[in-house]
C-alpha positions, 0 to 999 in steps of 0.5 A: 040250184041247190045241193043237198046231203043225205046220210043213210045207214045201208045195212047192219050186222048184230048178234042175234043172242043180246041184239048187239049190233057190230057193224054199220054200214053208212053212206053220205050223198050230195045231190044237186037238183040239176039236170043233169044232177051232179053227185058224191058219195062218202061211206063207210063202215062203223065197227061197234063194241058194246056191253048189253049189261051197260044203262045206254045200252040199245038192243037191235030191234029198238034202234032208229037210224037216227041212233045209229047215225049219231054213233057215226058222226061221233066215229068220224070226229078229227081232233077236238071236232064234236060229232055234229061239226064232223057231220058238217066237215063230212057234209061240206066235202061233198058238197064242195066235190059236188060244185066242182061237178057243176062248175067244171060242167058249165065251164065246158061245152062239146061239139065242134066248131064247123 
């Protein structure tokens, strides 16, 4: 049995002038290959300022998931956490409420006893 994590930017809103983005918005699945499959969800919302004059700058239409997604693990860094061990803590939640699912499951059994 195994458990994986997928993180997924669902949606975007930029200014269509510069091609700033000012929102995303983002969600965080684990999934279990069980049968049946098991599953928890983390999303959110990143609202985003930015200064298209600056040399980091990345206009709309040449982002990657993955560009966004690196502004979202940083969003979501707790204390002295960097961003890739706040994407860890966030992944091992899900994955935790996930085996809860699967454990709870199999500890249980319907029907009746007649």
């Amino acid at each position: 049995m195994a458990i994986t994590t997928t993180w997924k930017v669902n949606d975007m809103t930029h200014v269509d002038a510069d091609g700033g983005v000012i929102k995303a918005y983002w969600t965080c699945n684990a999934l279990s290959d069980t049968t049946p499959a098991y599953s928890a969800v983390e999303g959110g919302k990143l609202l985003c300022t930015y200064d298209a004059s600056a040399s980091g700058y990345i206009a709309y239409a040449s982002l990657t998931e993955n560009n966004v997604l690196n502004w979202i693990y940083d969003s979501l860094k707790e204390g002295s956490e960097t961003a890739a061990e706040a994407k860890a803590r966030i992944e091992a939640n899900r994955t935790a409420r996930v085996q809860n699912q699967i454990d709870r499951a199999t500890a249980q059994a319907t029907g009746v006893p007649w």
